[in-house]
PLY file of the C-alpha trace (Angstrom):
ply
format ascii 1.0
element vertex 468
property float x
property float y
property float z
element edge 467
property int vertex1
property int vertex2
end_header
26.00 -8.15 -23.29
28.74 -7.21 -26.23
26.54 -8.75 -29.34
26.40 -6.15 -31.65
23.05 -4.59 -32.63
20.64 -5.90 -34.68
17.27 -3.40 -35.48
18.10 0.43 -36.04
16.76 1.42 -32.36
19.86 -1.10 -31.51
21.92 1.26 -33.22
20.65 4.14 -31.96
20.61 3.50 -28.10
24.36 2.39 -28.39
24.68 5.68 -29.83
22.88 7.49 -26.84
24.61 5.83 -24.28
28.23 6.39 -25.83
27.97 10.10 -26.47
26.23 10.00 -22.78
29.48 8.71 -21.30
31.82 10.50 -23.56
29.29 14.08 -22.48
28.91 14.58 -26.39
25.77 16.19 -27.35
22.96 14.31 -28.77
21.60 15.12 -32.05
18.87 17.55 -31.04
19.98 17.66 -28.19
18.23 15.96 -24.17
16.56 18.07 -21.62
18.10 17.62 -18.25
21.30 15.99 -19.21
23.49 17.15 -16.48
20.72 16.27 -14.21
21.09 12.80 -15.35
24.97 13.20 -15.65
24.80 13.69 -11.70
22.29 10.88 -10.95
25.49 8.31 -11.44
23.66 5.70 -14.16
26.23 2.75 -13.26
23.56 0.75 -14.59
22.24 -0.48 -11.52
19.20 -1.02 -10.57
19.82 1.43 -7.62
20.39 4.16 -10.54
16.66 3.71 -11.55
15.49 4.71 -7.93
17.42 7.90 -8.70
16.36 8.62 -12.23
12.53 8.20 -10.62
13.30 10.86 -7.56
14.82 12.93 -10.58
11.80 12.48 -12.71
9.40 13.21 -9.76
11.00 16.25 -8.94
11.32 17.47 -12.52
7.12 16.66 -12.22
7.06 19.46 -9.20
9.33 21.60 -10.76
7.19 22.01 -14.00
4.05 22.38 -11.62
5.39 25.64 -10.21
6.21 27.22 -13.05
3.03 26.40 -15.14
4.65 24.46 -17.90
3.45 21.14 -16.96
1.48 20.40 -20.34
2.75 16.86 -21.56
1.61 17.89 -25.42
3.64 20.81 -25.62
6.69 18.70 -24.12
6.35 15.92 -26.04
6.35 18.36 -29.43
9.71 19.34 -28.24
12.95 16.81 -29.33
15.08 17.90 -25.99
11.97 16.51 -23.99
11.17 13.30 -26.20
15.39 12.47 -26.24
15.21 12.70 -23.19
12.64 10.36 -22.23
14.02 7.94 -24.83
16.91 8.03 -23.73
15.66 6.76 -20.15
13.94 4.36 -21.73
16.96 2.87 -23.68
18.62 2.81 -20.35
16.36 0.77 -18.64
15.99 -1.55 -20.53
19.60 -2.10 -20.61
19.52 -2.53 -16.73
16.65 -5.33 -17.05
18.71 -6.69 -19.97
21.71 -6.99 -18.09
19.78 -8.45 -15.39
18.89 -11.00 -17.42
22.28 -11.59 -18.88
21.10 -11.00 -22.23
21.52 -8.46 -24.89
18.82 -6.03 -25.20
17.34 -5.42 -28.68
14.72 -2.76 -29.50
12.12 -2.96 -31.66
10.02 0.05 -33.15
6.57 0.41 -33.91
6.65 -1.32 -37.32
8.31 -4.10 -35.86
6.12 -4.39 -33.04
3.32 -4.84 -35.71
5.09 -6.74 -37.91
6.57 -9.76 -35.26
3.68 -9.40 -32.58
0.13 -8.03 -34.36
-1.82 -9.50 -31.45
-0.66 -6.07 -29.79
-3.31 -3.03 -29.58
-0.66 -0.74 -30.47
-2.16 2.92 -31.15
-0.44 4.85 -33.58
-0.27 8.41 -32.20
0.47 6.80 -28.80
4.13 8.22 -28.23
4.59 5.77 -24.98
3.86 2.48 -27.39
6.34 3.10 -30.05
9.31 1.25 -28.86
9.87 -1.94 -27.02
12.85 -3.59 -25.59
13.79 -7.56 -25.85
15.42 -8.46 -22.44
15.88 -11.92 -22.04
15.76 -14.86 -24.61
12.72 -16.96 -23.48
13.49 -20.11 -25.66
15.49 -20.58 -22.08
12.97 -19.51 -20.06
9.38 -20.62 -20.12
8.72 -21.70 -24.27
4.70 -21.36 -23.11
4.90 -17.75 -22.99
4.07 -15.21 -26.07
5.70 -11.87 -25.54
6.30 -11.51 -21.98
10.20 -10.43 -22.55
8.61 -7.27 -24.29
9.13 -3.93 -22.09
7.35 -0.55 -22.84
9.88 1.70 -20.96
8.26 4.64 -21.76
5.23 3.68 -20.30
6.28 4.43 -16.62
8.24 7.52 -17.55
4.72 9.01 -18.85
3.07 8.17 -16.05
5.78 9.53 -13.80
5.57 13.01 -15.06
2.36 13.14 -16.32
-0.05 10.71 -14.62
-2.58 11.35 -12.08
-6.56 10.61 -11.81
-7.72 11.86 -15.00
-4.37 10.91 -17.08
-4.66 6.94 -16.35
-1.93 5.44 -18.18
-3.12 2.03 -20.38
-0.59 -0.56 -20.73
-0.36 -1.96 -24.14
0.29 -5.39 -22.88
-2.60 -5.22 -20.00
-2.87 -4.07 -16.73
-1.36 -1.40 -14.77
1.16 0.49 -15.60
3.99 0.57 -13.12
4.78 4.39 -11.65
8.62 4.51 -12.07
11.17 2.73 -13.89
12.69 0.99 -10.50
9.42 -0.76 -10.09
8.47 -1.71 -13.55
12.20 -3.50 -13.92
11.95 -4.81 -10.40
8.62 -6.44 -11.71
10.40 -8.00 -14.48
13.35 -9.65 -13.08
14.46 -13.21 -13.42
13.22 -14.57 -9.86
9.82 -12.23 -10.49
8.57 -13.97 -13.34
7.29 -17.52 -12.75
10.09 -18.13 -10.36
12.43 -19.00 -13.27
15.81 -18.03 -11.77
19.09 -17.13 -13.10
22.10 -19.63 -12.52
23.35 -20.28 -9.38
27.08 -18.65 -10.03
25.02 -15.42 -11.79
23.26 -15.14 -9.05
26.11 -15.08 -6.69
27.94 -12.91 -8.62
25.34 -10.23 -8.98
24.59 -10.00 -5.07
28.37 -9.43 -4.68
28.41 -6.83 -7.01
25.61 -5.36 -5.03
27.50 -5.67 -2.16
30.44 -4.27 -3.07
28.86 -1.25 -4.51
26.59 -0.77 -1.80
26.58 2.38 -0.06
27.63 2.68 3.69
25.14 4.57 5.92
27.77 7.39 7.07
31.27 7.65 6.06
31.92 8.55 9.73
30.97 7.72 12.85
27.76 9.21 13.99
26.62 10.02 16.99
23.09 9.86 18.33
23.53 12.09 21.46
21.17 13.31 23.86
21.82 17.18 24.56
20.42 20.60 24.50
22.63 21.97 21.74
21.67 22.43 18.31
25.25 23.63 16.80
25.27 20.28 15.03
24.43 20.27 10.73
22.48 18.29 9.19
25.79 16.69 7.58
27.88 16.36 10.81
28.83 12.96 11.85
27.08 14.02 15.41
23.18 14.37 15.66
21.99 16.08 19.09
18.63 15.82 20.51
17.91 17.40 23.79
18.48 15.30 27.16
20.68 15.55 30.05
23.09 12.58 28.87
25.13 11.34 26.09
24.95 8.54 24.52
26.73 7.76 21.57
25.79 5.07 18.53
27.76 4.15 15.88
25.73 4.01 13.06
28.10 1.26 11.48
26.99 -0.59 14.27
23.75 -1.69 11.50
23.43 -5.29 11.20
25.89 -6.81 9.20
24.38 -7.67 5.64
24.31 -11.95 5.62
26.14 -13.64 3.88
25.26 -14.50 0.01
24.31 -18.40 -0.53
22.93 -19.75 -3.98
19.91 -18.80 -5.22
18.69 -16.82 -1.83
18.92 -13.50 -3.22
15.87 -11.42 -1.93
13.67 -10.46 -5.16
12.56 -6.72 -4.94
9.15 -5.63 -6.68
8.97 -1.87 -4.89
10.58 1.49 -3.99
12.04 1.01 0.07
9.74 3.91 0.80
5.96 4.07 -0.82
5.66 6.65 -2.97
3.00 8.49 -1.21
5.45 9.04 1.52
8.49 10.30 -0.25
6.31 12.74 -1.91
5.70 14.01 1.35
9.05 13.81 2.75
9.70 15.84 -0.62
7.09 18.13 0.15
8.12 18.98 4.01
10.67 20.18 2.62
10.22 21.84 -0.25
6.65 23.69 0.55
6.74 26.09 3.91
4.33 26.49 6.44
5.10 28.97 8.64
4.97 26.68 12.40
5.49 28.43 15.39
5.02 25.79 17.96
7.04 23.09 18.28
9.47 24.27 16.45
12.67 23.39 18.08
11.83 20.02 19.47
10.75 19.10 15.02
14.05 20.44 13.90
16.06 17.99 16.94
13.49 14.98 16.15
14.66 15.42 12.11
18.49 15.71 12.39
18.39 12.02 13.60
15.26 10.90 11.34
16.60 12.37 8.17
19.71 9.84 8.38
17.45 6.98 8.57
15.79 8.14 5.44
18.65 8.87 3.53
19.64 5.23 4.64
16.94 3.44 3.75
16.78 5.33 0.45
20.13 3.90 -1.18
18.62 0.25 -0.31
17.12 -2.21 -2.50
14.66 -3.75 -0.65
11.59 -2.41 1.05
11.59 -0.85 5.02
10.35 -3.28 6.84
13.36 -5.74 5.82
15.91 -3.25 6.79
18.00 -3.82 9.81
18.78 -1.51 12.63
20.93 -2.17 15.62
18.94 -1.86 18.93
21.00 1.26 19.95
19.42 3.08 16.59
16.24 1.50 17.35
16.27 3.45 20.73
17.52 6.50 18.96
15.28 6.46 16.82
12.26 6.30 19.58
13.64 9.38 21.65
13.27 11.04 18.08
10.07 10.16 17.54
8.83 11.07 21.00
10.59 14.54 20.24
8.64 14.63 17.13
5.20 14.24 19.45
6.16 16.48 21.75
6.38 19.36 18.61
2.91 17.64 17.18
1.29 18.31 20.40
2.29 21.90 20.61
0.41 22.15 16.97
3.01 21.74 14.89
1.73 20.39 11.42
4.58 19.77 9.92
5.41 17.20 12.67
2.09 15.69 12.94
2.53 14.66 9.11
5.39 13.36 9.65
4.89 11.53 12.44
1.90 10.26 10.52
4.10 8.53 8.16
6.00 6.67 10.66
2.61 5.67 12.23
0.95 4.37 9.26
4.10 2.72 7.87
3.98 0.82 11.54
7.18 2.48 12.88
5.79 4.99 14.83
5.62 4.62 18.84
2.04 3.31 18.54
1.84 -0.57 19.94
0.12 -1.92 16.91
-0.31 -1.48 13.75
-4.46 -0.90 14.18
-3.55 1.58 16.61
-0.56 2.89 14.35
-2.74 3.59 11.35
-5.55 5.36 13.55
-3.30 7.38 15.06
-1.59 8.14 11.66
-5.05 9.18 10.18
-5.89 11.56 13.01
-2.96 13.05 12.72
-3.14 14.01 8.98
-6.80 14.79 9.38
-5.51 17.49 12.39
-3.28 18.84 10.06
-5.23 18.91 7.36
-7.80 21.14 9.18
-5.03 23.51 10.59
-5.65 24.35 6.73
-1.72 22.83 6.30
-2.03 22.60 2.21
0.35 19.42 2.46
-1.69 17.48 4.97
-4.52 18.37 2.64
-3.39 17.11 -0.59
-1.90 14.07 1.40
-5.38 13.49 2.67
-6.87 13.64 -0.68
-4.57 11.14 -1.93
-5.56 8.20 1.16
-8.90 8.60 0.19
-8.20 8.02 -3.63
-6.27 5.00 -2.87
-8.18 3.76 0.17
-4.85 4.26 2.24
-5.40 3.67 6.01
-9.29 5.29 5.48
-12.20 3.39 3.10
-11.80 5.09 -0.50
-13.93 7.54 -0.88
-13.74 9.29 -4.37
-16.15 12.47 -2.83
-13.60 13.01 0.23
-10.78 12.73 -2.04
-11.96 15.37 -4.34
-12.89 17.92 -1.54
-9.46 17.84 0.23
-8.06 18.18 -3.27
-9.94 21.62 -3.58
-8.95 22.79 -0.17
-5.50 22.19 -0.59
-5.40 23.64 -4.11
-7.63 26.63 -2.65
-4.32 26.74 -0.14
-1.54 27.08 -2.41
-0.82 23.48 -3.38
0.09 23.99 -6.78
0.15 20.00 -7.78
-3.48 20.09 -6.75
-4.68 23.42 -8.37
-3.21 22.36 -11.22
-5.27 18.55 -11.32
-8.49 20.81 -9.88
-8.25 23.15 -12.96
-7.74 20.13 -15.23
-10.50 18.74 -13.47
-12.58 21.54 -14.28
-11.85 21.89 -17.89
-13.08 18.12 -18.44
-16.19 18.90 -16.46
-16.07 21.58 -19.03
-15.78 19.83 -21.73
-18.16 16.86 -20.82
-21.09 19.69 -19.96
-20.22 21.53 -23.24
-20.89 18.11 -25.38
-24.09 16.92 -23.02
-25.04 20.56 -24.31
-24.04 20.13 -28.07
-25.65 16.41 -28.01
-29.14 18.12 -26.50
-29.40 21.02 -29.02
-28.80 18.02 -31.97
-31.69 16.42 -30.65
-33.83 19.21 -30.21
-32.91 20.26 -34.07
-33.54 16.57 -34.84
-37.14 16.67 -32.88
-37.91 20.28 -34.51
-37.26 18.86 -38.05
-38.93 16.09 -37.58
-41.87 18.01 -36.32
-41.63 19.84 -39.58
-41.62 16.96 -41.66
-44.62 15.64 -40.00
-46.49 19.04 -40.64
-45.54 19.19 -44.50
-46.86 16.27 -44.88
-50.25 16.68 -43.44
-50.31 19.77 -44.84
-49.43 18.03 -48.72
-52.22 15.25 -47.59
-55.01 18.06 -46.41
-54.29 20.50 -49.38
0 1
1 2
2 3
3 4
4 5
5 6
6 7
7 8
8 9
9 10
10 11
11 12
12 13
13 14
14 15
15 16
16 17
17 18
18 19
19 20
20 21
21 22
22 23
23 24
24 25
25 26
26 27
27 28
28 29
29 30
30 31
31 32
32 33
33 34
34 35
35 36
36 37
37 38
38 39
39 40
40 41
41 42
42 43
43 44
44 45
45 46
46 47
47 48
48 49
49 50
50 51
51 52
52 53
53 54
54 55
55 56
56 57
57 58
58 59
59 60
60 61
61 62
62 63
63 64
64 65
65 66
66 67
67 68
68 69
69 70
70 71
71 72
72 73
73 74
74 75
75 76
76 77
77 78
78 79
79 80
80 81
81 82
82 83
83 84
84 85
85 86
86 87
87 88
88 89
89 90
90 91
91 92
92 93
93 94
94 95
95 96
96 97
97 98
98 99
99 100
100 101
101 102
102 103
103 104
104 105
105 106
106 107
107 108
108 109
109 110
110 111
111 112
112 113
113 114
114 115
115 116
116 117
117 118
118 119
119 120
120 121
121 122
122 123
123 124
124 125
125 126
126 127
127 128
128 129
129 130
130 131
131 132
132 133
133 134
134 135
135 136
136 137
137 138
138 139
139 140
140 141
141 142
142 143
143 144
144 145
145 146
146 147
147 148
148 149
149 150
150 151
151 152
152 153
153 154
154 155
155 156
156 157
157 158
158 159
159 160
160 161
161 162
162 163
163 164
164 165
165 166
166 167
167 168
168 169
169 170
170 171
171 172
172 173
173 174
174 175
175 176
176 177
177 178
178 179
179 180
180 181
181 182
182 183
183 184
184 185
185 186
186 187
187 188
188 189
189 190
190 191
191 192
192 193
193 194
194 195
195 196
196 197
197 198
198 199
199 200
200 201
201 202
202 203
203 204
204 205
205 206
206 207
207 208
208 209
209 210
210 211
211 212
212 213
213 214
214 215
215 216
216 217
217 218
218 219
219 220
220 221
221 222
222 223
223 224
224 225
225 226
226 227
227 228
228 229
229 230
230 231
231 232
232 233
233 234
234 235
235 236
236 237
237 238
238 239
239 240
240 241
241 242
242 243
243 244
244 245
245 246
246 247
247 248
248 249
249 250
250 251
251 252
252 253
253 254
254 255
255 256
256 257
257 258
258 259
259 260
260 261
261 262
262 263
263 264
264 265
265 266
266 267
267 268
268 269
269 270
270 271
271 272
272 273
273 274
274 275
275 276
276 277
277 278
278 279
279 280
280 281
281 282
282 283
283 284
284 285
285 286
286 287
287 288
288 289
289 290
290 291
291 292
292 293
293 294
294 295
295 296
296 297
297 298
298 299
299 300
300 301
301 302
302 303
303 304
304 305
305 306
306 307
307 308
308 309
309 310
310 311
311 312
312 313
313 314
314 315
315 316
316 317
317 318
318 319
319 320
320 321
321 322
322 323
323 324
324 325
325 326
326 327
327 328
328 329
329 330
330 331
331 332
332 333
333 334
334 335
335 336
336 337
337 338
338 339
339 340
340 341
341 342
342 343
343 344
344 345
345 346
346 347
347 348
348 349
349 350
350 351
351 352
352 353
353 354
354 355
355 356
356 357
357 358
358 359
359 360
360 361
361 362
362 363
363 364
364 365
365 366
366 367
367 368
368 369
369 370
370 371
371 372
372 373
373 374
374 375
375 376
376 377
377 378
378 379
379 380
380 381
381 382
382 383
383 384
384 385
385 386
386 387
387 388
388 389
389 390
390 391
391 392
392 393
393 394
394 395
395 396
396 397
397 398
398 399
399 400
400 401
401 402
402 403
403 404
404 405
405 406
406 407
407 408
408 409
409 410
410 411
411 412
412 413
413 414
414 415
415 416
416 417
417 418
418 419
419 420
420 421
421 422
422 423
423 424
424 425
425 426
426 427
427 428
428 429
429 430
430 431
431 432
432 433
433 434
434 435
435 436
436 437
437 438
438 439
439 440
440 441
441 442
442 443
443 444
444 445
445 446
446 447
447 448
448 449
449 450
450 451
451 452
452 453
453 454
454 455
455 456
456 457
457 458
458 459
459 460
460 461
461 462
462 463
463 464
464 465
465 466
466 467
């Protein structure tokens, strides 16, 4: 990947990513560049998953404070280097993927070398495309499929939601987040055509090598009544009479690496609807009384096997535990009932997510997605604004309940009638196209009345000019 640049957009992402790595300012300067200085772009495709947690939360962020308008943002040059910025970076991920240099075309190239596209003009997200792969080598049948919009899924990560859709200019769906759009388009995800055997190889040792471990210590898993421990100590507590300690290196060893085995991964290890809500616990408060205690000893050994899973690169279910975490992980989980019981709703939601994701201490997953459901519903009607919006989101998507666009839209006005400011701010949008759409039913009705009046009129003159 050290051919020099061909286009101008060539020239200009090697300029963005050298004064990023040298911390010179861009011209114009980028919105949340020390934010993305911290996010550790080593260009791998673990360094998306963080630029998409960054984007998400820069998505909440502008929610609170009422300057979440994507017009007004994308008028301003920090914003729009920003988000181009991203998108040069991706696509020199997939490129290097690919083992290929990555070459940018802009709009009028775009027209120019591939006209069949339905490029719009004032459409920000469509004005620049990367090259990632050369496909004389890969499939000579396809048209443009090496073609990547990275904006696209950086739009729809800040700004999409029911009545923002997002329109691919290539077809289909957009993808929400630049880890899954590049995990869509790597070399074993498209028509199986692979990369050599010794690439291959060499990339999953790279992985490997880079991979994070689960805790730089040993951790304990121990069963006691104290709570002295932190969230960051190598010991997490929860309350028993004995102690049983777990190394949490004790995981099961990664295999080794063969030829051309290397797992392909299309998604995020945790769905998105549930790290939004792992987000949200903590982020949002709802004052809980009950329960309290046993939550906040059922979390200090559940975070750790989020923060695990979130630094891997492949999706929960193919994650490995060692049976001693397994049985850690159970006693937390039964903690975690014990606070949902009390009427805790901050542990029924999460204990909702490990039931419908089929880890919870249900024996099925029928049973596990039930249970999940009732749980979210009883927390939703405890008035818990979180539940709530969480609610309104399974029924959008048809997640664990049948999708139900009428449900969906009522639990998005309770929970934005409760303080969820995400949802009062897609309600009021809501409202304002409602707005709209009555105002021009309205317009569209007076025209024809004018156009019935005058033609009334007409009609009259007439007679009258034949009579007199």
């Amino acid at each position: 990947m050290s051919a020099s640049p061909i286009t101008p957009l060539d020239y200009i992402a090697a300029g963005y990513w050298q004064d990023f790595l040298a911390e010179r300012p861009v011209a114009g300067g980028m919105a949340y560049e020390t934010e993305l200085q911290r996010c550790k772009l080593d260009e791998s495709l673990a360094s998306l998953q963080r630029i998409d947690t960054l984007l998400s939360q820069i998505r909440r962020d502008m929610i609170k404070a009422g300057t979440w308008d994507e017009a007004a943002l994308l008028a301003d040059e920090r914003h729009r280097n920003f988000m181009v910025f991203l998108a040069f970076y991706a696509g020199r991920v997939l490129a290097q993927q690919w083992r290929h240099t990555p070459h940018w075309f802009g709009e009028f190239e775009l027209r120019k070398r591939y006209s069949a596209l339905p490029i719009l003009t004032d459409d920000f997200y469509q004005h620049m495309a990367v090259i990632y792969r050369d496909d004389s080598k890969v499939d000579a049948k396809h048209n443009m499929p090496s073609l990547f919009f990275a904006l696209e899924p950086i739009g729809l990560r800040l700004f999409g939601h029911i009545d923002r859709l997002f329109e691919s200019v290539q077809g289909g769906q957009v993808a929400s987040g630049l880890y899954q759009a590049v995990s869509a388009r790597l070399p074993n995800a498209v028509n199986n055509h692979e990369l050599s055997v010794s690439a291959a190889v060499e990339s999953a040792n790279k992985e490997l090598q880079t991979a994070p471990e689960f805790s730089k210590t040993d951790t304990l898993l121990a069963r006691s009544n104290s709570s002295a421990a932190s969230l960051e100590s190598s010991t997490v507590q929860s309350t028993a009479a004995e102690t049983t300690p777990v190394n949490l290196k004790q995981i099961e060893p990664k295999p080794v690496i063969k030829p051309a085995v290397k797992p392909l991964i299309k998604e995020a290890p945790t769905p998105e609807l549930f790290s939004q809500l792992l987000t949200e616990l903590k982020e949002i408060e709802v004052p809980q009384t009950a329960g309290r205690t046993e939550y906040e000893q059922a979390c200090k050994v559940l975070d750790q096997f989020e923060q695990h899973i979130a630094k891997q690169d492949k999706p929960r279910a193919q994650i490995k535990f060692s049976q001693k975490h397994l049985a850690a992980k159970q006693q937390a989980l039964a903690k975690l009932q014990e606070a949902a019981n009390a009427g805790n709703s901050t542990a029924m939601l999460r204990l909702a997510m490990y039931e419908l994701l089929d880890e919870g201490l249900a024996t099925d997953s029928t049973a596990g997605t039930a249970s999940g459901v009732e749980w979210v519903q009883q927390a939703a009607s405890k008035n818990d604004s979180r539940a709530q919006r969480l609610l309104s989101k399974m029924y959008y998507q048809g997640f664990g309940v049948p999708q139900d666009m009428t449900n969906g839209k009522y639990w998005l006005e309770q929970a934005a009638q409760n303080g969820h400011a995400e949802a009062a701010s897609l309600v009021s949008q809501w409202q304002q196209a409602q707005a709209l759409i009555s105002t021009q039913k309205q317009e569209q009705h007076s025209i024809k009345r004018y156009q019935l009046l005058f033609a009334v009129i007409i009609v009259v003159a007439i007679l009258i000019f034949i009579i007199v």
